[in-house]
C-alpha positions in Angstrom: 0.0 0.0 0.0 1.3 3.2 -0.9 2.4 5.5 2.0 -0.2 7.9 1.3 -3.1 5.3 1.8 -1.4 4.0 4.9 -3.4 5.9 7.7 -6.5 4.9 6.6 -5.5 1.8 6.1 -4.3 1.3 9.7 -7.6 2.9 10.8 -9.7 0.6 8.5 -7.8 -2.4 8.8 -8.0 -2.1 12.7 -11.9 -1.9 13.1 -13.4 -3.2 10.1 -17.0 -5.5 10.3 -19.4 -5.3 7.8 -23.2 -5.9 8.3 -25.6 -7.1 10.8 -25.6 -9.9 12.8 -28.1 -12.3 12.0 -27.2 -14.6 14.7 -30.0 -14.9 17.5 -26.8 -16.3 19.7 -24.1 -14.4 19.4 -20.4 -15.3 20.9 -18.1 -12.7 21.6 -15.0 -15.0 21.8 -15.6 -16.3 18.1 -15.8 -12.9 17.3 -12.9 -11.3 18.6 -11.0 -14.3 17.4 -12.2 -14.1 14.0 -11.7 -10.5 14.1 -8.1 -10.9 14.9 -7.4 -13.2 12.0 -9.4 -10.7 9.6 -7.2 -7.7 11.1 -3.5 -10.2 10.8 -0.9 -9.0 9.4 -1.1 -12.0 6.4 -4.6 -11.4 6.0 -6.3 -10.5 2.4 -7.4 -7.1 4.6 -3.8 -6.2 5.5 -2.5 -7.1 2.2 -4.8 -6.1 -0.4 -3.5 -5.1 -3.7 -5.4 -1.6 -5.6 -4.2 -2.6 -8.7 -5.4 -6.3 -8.4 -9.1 -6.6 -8.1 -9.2 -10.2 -6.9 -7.5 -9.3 -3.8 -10.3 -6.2 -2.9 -13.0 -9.2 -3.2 -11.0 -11.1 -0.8 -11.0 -8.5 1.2 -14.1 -7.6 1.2 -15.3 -11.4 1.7 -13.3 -11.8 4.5 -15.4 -8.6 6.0 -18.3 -10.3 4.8 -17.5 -13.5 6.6 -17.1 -11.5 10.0 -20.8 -10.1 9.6 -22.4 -13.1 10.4 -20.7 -13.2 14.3 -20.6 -9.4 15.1 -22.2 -8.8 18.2 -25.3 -6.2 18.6 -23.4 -3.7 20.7 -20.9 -2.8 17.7 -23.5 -3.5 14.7 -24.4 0.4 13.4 -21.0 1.3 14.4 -19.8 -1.4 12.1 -22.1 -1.1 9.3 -20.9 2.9 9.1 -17.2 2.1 9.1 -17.9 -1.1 6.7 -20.0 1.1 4.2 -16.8 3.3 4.3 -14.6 0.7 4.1 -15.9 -0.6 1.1 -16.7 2.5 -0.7 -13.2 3.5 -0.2 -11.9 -0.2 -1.6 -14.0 0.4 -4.8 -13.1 3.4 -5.3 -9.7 3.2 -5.3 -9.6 0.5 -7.3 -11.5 1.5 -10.0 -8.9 4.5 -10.3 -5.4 5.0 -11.7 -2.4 5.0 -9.4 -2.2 8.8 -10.3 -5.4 9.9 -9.2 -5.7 7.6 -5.5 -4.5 10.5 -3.2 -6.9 13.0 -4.8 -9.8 10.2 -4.7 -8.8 9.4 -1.2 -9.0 13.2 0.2 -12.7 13.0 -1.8 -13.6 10.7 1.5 -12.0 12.5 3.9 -15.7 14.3 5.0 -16.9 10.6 4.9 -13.8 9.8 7.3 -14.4 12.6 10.3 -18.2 11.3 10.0 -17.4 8.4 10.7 -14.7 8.6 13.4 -17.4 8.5 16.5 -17.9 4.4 15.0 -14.4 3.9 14.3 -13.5 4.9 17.8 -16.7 2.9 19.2 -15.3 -0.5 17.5 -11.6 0.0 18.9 -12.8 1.0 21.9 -14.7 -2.8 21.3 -11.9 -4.6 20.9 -10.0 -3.2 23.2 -12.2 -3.9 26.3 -14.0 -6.9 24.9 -11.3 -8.8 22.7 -8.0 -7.4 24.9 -6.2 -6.3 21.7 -3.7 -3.3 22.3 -3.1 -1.1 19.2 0.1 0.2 18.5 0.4 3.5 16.9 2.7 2.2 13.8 1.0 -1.3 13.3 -2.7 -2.1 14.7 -2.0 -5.5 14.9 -3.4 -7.2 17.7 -0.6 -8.0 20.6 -2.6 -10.2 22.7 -4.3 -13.2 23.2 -8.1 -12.9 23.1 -9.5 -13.3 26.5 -11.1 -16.8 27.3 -14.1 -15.2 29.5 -15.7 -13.4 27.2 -18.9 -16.0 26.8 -19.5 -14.7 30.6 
């Protein structure tokens, strides 16, 4: 990822979900864990490729995939940031190399809306999954908590 796209990218790679939950049980701990693999350092998320299509879908199916466990508490705040997510992934793709940082600053409105979710969904992991962010990387240096189903 270019250095340009690399503070969203550390803000959207850190608290991305997409959707609503449509499970009547949910379960925190499959959550956070499957949010941690999502949010990995290997994962399609963190190593998407804007000049290669089939890596966006893979990125965006991986977001997909976490929909389906994302707990009520988080689900508006996700669907904002996941709307924005995507939008941004699109977007970017579907332009040349040349023109990403001026498409990119075309969000930035989008970006300061959405912050109050973004923050909502680290805060989230944070004090539900135990992952500390570091400023350079927002990889996850933790192991998720084993009492979160309590």
């Amino acid at each position: 990822m270019d250095n340009i796209f690399r503070p969203i990218g550390l803000i959207l790679a850190s608290f991305m979900v997409m959707g609503c939950t449509t499970n009547s049980q949910e379960d925190p701990l499959a959550f956070c864990k499957r949010f941690l693999e999502v949010t990995a350092p290997e994962a399609p998320l963190s190593n998407f490729d804007f000049d290669n299509p089939e890596s966006i879908s893979r990125a965006e199916k991986d977001l997909s995939d976490l929909v389906s466990i994302a707990p009520a508490a988080i689900v508006e705040d996700a669907q904002i940031v996941a709307n924005l997510y995507t939008a941004i992934l699109q977007t970017l793709v579907s332009v040349s190399t040349s023109d990403r940082a001026g498409t990119l600053q075309q969000f930035q409105t989008d970006i300061d809306r959405a912050f109050p979710s973004i923050e909502a969904l680290s805060s989230y992991g944070s004090l539900k999954c135990g992952v500390i962010y570091e400023e350079e990387s927002p990889v996850p240096t933790v192991p998720i908590p084993l009492d979160l189903n309590n």
